[in-house]
C-alpha positions in Angstrom: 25.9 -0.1 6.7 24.8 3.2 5.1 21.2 4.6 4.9 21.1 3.2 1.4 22.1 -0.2 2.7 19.1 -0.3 5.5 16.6 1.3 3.3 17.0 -1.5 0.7 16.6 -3.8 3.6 13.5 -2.7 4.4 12.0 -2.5 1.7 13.0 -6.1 0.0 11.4 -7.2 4.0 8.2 -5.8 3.0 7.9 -6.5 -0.7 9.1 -10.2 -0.1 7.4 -10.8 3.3 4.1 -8.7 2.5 3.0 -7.5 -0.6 2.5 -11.1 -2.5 0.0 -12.5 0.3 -1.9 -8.8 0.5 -1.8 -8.4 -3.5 -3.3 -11.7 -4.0 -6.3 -11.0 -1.2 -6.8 -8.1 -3.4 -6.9 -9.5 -6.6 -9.4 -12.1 -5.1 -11.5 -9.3 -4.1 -11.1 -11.0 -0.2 -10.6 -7.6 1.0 -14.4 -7.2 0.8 -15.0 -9.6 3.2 -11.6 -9.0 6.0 -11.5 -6.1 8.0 -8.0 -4.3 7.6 -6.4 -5.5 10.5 -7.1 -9.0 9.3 -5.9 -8.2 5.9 -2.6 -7.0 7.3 -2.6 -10.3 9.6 -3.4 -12.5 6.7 -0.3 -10.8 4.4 2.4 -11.9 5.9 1.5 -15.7 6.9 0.2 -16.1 2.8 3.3 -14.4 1.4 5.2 -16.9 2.5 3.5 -19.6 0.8 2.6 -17.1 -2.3 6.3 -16.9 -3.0 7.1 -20.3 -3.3 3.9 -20.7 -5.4 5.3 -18.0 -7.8 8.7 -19.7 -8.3 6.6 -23.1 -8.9 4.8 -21.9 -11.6 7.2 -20.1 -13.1 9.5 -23.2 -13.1 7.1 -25.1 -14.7 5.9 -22.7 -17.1 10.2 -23.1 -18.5 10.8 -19.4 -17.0 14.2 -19.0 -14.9 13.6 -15.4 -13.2 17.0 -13.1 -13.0 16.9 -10.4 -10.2 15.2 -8.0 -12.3 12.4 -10.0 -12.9 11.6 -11.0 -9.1 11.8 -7.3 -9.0 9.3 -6.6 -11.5 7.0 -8.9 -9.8 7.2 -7.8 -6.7 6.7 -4.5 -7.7 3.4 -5.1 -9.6 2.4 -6.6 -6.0 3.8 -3.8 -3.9 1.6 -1.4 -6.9 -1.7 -3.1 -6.0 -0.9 -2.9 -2.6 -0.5 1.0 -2.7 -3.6 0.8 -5.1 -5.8 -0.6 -2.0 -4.3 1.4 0.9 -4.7 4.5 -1.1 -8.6 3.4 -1.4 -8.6 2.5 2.4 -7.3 5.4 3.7 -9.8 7.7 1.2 -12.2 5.6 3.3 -11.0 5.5 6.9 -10.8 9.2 6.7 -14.6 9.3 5.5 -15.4 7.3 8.5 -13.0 8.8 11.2 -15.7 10.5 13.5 -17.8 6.5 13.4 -15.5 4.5 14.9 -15.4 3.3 18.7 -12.4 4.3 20.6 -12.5 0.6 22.5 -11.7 -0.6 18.6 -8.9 1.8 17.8 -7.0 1.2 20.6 -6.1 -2.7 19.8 -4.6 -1.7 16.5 -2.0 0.4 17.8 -0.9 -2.1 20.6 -0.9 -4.5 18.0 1.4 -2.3 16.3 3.9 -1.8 19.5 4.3 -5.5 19.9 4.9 -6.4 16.1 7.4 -3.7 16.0 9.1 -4.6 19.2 9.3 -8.3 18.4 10.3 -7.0 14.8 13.4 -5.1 16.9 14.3 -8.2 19.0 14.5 -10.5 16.6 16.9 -8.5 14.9 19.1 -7.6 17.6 19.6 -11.0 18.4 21.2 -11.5 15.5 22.9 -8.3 14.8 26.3 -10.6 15.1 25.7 -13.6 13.1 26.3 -13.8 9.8 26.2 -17.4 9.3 22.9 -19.5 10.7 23.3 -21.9 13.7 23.1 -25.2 14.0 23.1 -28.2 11.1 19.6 -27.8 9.4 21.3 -24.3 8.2 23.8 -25.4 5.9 21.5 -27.0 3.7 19.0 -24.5 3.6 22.0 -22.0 2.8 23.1 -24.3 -0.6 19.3 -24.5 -1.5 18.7 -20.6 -0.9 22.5 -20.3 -3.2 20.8 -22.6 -6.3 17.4 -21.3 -6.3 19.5 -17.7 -6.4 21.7 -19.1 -9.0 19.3 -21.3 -11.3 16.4 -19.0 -11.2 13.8 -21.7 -10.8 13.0 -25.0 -8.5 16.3 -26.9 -8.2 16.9 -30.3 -10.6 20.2 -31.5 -8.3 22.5 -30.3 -5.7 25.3 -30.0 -7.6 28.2 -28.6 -7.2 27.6 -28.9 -3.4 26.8 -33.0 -3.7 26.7 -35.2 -6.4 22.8 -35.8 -5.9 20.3 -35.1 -9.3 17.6 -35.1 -8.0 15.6 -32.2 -5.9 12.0 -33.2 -4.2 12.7 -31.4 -0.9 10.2 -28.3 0.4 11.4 -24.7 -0.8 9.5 -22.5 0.3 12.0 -20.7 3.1 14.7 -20.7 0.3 12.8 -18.9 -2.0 11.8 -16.3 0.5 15.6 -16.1 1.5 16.6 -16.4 -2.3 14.5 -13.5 -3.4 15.3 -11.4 0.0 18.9 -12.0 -0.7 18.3 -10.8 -4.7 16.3 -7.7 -3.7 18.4 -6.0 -0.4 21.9 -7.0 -1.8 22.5 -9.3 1.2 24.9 -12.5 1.3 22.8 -15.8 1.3 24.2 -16.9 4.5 23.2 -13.6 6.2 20.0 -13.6 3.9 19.0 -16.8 5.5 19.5 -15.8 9.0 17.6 -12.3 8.6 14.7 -14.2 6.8 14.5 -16.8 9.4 13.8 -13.4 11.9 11.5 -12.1 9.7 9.1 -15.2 9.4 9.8 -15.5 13.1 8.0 -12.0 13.7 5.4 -13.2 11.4 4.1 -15.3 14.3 2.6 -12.5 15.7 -0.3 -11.0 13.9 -0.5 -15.0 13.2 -1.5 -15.5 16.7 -3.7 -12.9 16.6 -5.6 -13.8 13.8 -6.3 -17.1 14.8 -7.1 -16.4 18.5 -9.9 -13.7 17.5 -11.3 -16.1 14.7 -11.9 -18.8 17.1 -12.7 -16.9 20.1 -14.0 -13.7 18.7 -11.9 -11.8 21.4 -9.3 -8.9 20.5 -7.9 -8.3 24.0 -7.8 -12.3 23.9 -6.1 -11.9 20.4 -3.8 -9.2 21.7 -2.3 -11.1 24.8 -1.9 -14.3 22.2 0.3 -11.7 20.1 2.2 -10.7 23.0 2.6 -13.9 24.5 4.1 -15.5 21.1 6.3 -12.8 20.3 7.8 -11.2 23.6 6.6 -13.6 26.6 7.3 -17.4 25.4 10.8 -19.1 24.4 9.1 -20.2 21.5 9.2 -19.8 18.3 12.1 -17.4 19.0 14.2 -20.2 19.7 14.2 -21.8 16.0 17.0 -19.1 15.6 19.6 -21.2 17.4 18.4 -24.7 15.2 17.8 -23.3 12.2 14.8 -25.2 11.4 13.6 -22.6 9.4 11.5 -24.9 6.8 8.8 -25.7 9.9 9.3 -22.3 11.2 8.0 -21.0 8.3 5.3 -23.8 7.7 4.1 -22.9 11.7 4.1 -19.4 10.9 1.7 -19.7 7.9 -0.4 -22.6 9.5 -2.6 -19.9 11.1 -3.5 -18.1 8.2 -4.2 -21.3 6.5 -6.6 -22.6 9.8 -8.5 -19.2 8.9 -8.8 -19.3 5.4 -9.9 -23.3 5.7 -12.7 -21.9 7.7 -13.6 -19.3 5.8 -13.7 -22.0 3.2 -16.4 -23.7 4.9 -18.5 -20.9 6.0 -21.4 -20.7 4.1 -21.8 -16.9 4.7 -18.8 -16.6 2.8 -18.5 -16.3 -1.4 -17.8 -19.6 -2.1 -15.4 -19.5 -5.2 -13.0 -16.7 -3.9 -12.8 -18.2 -1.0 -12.1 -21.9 -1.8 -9.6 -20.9 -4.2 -7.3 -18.5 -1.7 -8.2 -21.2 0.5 -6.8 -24.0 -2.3 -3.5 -21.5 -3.4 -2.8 -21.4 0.5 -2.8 -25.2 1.3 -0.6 -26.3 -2.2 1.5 -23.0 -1.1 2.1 -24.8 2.8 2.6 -28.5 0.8 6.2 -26.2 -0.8 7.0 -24.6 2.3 6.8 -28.3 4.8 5.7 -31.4 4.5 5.3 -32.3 7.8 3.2 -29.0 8.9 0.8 -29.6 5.5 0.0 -33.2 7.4 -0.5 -30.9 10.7 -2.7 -28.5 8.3 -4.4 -31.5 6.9 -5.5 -33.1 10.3 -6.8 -29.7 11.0 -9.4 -29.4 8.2 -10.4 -33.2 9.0 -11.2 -32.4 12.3 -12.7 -29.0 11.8 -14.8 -30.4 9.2 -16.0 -33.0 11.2 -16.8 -30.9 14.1 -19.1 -28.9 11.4 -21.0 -31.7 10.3 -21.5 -32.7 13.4 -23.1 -29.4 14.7 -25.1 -29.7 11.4 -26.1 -33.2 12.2 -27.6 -32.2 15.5 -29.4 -29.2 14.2 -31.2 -31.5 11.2 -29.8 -28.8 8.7 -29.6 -30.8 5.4 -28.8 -27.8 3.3 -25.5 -27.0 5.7 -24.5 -30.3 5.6 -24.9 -30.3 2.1 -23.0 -27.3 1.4 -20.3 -27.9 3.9 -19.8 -31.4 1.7 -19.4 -29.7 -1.4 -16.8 -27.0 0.3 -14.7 -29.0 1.6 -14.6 -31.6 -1.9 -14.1 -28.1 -3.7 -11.6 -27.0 -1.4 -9.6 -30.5 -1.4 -10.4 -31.0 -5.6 -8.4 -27.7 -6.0 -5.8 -28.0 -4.0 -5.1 -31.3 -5.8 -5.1 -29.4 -9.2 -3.0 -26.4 -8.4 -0.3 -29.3 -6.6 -0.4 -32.3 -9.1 3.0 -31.4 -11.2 4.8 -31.0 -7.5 3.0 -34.5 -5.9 4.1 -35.9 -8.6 7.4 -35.1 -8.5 7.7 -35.6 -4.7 5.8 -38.6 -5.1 9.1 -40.2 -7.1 11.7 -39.1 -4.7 11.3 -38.1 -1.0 8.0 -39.4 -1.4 8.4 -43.0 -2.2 11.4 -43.0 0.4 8.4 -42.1 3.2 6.5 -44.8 1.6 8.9 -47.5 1.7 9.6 -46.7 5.5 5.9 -46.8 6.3 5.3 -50.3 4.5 8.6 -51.5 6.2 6.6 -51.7 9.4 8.3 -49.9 12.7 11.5 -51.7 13.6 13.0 -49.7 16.7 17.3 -50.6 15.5 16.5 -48.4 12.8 14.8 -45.1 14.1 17.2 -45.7 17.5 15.7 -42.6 20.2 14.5 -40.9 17.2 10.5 -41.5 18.1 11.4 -41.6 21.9 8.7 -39.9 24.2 10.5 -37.1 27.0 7.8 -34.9 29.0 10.7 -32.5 29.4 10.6 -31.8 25.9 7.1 -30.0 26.2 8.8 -27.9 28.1 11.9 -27.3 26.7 10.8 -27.0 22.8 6.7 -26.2 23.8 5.8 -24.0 26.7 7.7 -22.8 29.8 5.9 -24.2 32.6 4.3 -20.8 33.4 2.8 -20.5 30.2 2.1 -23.9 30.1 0.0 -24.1 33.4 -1.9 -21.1 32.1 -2.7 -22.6 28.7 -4.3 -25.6 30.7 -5.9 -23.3 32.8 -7.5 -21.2 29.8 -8.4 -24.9 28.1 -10.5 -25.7 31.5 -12.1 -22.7 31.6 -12.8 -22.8 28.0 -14.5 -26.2 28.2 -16.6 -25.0 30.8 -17.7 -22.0 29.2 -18.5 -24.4 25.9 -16.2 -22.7 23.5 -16.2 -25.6 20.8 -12.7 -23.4 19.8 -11.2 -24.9 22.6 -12.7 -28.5 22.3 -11.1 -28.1 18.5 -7.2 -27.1 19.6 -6.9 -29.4 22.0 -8.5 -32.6 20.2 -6.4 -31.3 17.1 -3.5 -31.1 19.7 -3.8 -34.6 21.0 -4.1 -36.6 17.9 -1.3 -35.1 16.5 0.8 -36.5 19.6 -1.5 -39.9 19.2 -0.1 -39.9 15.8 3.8 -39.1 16.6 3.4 -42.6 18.9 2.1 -45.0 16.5 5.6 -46.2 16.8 4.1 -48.3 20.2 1.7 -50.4 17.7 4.4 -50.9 15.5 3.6 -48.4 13.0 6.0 -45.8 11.3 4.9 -42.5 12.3 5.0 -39.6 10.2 6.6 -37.3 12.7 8.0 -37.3 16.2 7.2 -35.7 19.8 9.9 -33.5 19.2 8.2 -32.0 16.3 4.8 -31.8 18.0 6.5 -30.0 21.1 7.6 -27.2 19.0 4.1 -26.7 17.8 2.5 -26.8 21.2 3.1 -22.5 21.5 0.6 -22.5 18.8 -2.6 -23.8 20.5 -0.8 -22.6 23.4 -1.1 -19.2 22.9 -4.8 -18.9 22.0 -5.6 -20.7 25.2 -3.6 -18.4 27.4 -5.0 -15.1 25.0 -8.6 -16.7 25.8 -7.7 -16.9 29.6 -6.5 -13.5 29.7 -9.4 -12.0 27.5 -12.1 -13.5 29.9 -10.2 -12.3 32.9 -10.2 -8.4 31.4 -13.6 -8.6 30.5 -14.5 -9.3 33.8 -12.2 -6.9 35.5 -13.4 -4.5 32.9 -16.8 -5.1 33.7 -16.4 -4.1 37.4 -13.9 -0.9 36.8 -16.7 0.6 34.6 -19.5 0.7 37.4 -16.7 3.1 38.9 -16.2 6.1 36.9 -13.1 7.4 38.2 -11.5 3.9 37.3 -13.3 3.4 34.1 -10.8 6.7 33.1 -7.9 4.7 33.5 -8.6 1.4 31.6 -6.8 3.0 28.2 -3.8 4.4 30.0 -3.1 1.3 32.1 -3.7 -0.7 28.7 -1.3 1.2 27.1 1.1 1.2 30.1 0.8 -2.4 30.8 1.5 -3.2 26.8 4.6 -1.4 27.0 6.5 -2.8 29.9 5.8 -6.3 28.5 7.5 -5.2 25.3 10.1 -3.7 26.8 10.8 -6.7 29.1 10.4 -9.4 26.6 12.9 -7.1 24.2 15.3 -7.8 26.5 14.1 -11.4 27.2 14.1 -13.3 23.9 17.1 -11.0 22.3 19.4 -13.1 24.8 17.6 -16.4 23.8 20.6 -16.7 20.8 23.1 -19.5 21.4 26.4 -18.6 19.5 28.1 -21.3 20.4 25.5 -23.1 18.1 27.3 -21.7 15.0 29.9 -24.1 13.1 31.1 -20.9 11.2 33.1 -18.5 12.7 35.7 -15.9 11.5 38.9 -18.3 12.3 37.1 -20.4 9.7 36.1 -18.2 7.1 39.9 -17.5 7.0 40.7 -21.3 6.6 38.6 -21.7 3.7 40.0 -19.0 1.7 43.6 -20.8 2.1 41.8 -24.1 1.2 40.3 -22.4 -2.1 43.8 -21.1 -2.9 45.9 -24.1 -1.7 44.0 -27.2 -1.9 43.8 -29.2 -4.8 40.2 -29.3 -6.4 40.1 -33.1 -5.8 41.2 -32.9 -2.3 38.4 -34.7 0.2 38.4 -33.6 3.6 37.1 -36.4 6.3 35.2 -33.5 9.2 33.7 -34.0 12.3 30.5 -35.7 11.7 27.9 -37.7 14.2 24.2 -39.6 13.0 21.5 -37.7 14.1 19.3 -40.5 13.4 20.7 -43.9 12.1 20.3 -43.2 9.1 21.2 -39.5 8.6 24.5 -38.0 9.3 25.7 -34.2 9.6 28.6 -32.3 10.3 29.5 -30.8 13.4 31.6 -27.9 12.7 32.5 -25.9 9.8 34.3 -28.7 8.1 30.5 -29.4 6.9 30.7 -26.0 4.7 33.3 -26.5 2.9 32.0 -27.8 -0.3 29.6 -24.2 -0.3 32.6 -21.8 1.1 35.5 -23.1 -0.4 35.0 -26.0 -3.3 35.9 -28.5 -2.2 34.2 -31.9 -1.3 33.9 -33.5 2.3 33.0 -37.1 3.6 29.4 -35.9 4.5 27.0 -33.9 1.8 24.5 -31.6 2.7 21.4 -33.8 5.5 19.2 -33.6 2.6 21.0 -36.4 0.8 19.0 -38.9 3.1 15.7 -37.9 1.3 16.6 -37.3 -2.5 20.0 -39.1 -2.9 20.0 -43.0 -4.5 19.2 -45.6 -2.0 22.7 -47.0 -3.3 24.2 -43.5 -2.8 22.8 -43.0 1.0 23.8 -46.7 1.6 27.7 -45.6 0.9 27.3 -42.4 2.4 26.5 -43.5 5.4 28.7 -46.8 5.9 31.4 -44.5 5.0 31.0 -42.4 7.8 30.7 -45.0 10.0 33.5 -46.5 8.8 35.6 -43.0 9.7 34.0 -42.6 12.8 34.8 -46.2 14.6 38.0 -46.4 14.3 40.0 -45.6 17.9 43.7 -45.1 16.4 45.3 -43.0 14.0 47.0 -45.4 12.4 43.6 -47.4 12.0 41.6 -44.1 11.2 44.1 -44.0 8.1 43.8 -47.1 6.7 40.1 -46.3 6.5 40.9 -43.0 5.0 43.0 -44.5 1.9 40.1 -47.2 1.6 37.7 -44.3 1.1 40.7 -42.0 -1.4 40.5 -39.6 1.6 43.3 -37.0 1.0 43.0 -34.0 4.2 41.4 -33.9 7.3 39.6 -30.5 8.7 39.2 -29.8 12.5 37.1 -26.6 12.6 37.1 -23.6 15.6 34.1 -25.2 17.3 35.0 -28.3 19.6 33.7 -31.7 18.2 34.5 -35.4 18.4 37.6 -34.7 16.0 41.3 -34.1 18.2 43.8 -32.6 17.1 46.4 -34.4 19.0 45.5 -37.7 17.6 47.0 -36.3 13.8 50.0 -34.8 15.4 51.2 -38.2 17.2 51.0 -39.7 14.2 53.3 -37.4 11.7 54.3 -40.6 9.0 50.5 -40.6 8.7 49.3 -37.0 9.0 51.2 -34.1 8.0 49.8 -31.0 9.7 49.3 -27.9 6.3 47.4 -25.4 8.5 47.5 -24.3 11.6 45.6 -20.9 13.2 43.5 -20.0 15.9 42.3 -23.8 16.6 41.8 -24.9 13.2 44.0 -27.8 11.8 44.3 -28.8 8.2 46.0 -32.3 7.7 47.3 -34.2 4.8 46.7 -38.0 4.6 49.9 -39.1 3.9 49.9 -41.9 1.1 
């Protein structure tokens, strides 16, 4: 890739993954009120709900943007953006010789780690040009009809025969528009998007940590610890669960603006409207992280009017009512057409599970409880030992920040066990594990920020020590970039991928060779029991080569016809049972199966069985481990 090539790149990064969120603080006049370094922090966690929020209204308002006109818009919000540094800078440079030199030197380290998490999340994926792992290849059609349509989705077709769309968008509209501006192939597009949020988790952590704790060496280590130090969220790259990535990423921002919604010393309109755009921008991007968001702002608010309570301050609890009705009333507004919508697919399917009471044959291990999981999806148990230790020490120093994450923390697993009393939960330990980094991180940054303040304390009674608290700063900064560079870049899991070159080259001979009827039967497994997914490339071959399989993309399980899931799912259990070829056969003519595909990655699906069985299965293709049958008659 040329100059051209990275240049375009970059810039479709930073008018997709920062100018919408900074524009808008503008435009809201918030920039009054945040420092720089917290507008820049802000930027990239909102922009990723602010882009869905564009394609929503626009979809409703009957416009179906073309390239050029995501251009435009972005450019109009990359313009403002210029517009405000420009002023800034006239500004800084005013105010050079005023500033503290303690203050400056946070920024740049800031800086260092973004960059060097920016550069590690890339390199990790400098080989893969088709995301990991199942969630992917849905996110990859969605990213390929929002591209292709220009607005929110009405069905899935030609990739499944469902007509109906109620799922989140927000990461495919990011990837869509990425893809639209830097020239980039969706699958690739969704990949380098899902690194891009991930770096976003950075200033995220930092923001939150110094709103809550008021610490920026505290806010600094968070930063560090997120991007370059823990497993997590760098990991997401190898499930491609890039919806809740996203939703995690911008949770922070949102837990800032919600309290800046409440704060009385803050203008009440600007803020509860960002503050209302932001949480109906998070209901697009997840579903399950808006419920996390949600239990936040119940829980903050109530911690609020309980200090207000105990101080007899009528106007504050007043005021803090009216907030957070303002806050909630427009939130409702801006998201009504969308509820609405989601309320009559995904929606009601959610709310016929919950009624239907907890029955444990139906969810199977899906809810099950594993302590390993904290570790293996939450916090190493390094990082995890600190976090408890900075949540200790945070409890006995009174920090009600700390009292906050960790009753926020365990009522959201409270609420992923309700499965014990018999009651449907909205979400599973699994899920709350790969959130734990989150409140994680604060509470290591806090530890660390208390522990430099008091080293820092007893280096400056020594002045020839006191010189060298900004050099070892810097120093110390450095190797932990350098070192967790070269940690999380090896976190990728290739093996994870179902589509691999071997593959690609197979589904150019099936566009050219198969019929345009022809249904392939893949390798396929239930991740719950009542989802299924594929296991190997077979699963893309409705998007890379036109043809249809036995399984559609997951999403079918939340926006497909009860009647249509029903089928879907005792087909493939129909094709899985059987332990003969002879008996897998019969199945397949029940079902008008015509071919079989066994992709390059190993899966339940052998080979050998087809080839014994040659009056059945006649073998079409046959390269590099990949196996094309015909179902004979």
């Amino acid at each position: 890739m040329g100059f051209i090539g990275v240049a375009r790149i970059v810039l479709a990064g930073i008018a997709v993954f920062f100018c919408p969120g900074y524009a808008l603080l503008v435009v809201l006049k918030r920039q009054k009120d945040l420092a720089l370094i917290e507008m820049l922090c802000v930027a990239g966690g909102l922009s990723i709900v602010v882009v869905p929020l564009m394609l929503y209204a626009t979809t409703y308002l009957g416009i179906e943007l073309v390239p050029w006109q995501v251009m435009v818009a972005l450019s109009i919000a990359g313009a403002i953006c210029l517009w405000d540094g420009q002023r800034r800078f006239s500004y800084w440079r005013s105010q050079r010789g005023q500033r503290p030199r303690e203050t400056d030197l946070v920024y740049p380290l800031l800086g260092m780690v973004c960059t060097m998490t920016l550069f590690a999340r890339i390199w990790m994926v400098r080989d893969i040009d088709y995301p990991l792992w199942t969630d992917s290849y849905h996110h990859t059609v969605i990213t390929q009809l929002i591209s292709d349509v220009g607005k929110i989705p009405s069905s899935y077709r030609p990739y499944a025969p469902v007509d109906q769309f109620t799922y989140h968008f927000g990461f495919h509209t990011l990837s869509a528009w990425f893809h639209q501006l830097s020239g980039v192939a969706v699958p690739r597009s969704v990949v380098l998007t899902g690194q891009l949020v991930n770096t976003l988790a950075v200033p995220g952590s930092y923001l939150l940590t110094q709103r809550l704790f008021g610490n920026r060496p505290a806010s600094l280590i968070s930063s560090m610890v997120v991007g370059l130090v823990s497993h997590m969220p760098a990991f997401f790259v190898n499930w491609g669960r890039y919806t809740q990535l996203s939703g995690q990423v911008a949770l922070p921002v949102l837990m800032v603006l919600t309290m800046d919604s409440l704060d009385q010393a803050t203008d009440r309109t600007r803020t509860i409207l960002l503050g209302g755009i932001g949480a109906t921008g998070l209901f697009l991007v997840h579903i399950r992280v808006f419920l996390f968001y949600l239990l936040f702002c119940g829980l903050l608010f109530l911690f609020r009017l309980f200090s207000a309570l105990r101080q007899h301050d009528s106007n504050q609890v007043q005021q803090l009512l009216i907030r957070g009705l303002a806050l909630g009333g427009v939130t409702l507004v801006i998201a009504a057409p969308w509820l609405r919508r989601f309320l009559g697919g995904f929606g009601s399917t959610v709310a016929q599970e919950l009624t239907g009471g907890y029955r444990s044959g139906q969810y199977g291990t899906y809810f099950r409880w594993r302590a390993q999981d904290i570790l293996d999806y939450g916090l190493r148990t390094p990082l995890l030992i600190l976090a408890i230790v900075g949540c200790l020490l945070g409890t006995v120093n009174g920090e009600v920040s700390t009292w906050l994450l960790v009753t926020w923390l365990l009522t959201l697993f409270g609420m992923a066990n309700l499965h014990r009393v018999c009651i449907v939960p909205l979400f599973t330990n699994l899920i709350i594990s790969k959130i734990l980094y989150l409140p994680g991180v604060s509470l290591i940054g806090y530890l660390g920020g208390e522990l430099i303040k008091l080293m820092t304390n007893q280096i400056r009674q020594r002045r020839f020590f006191a010189r060298s608290l900004r050099p070892i700063a810097v120093a110390g900064t450095a190797l932990i970039c350098v070192g967790g560079v070269g940690y999380t870049a090896n976190l990728i899991r290739p093996q994870n991928g179902f589509v691999r070159q071997a593959d690609l080259d197979a589904m150019k001979w099936i566009e050219q060779s198969m019929p345009e009827d022809a249904l392939f039967h893949i390798s396929a497994c239930f991740w719950t029991p009542g989802v299924a997914h594929g296991l190997d490339a077979g699963y893309w071959i409705p998007f890379l080569a036109g043809r249809k399989t036995t399984i559609p993309p997951e999403i079918y399980a939340s926006d497909a016809s009860a009647t249509y899931v029903e089928f879907i799912n005792q087909r493939v259990r129909d094709l899985l049972e059987p332990n003969t070829a002879e008996q897998l056969w019969q199945m397949m003519i029940q079902y008008d199966v015509t071919h079989v595909y066994i992709g390059s990655r190993p899966s339940n699906l052998r080979a050998d069985l087809f080839l014994a069985d040659h009056a059945r299965f006649r073998p079409v293709y046959s390269e590099d481990d990949i196996w094309v049958f015909q179902v004979n008659g």
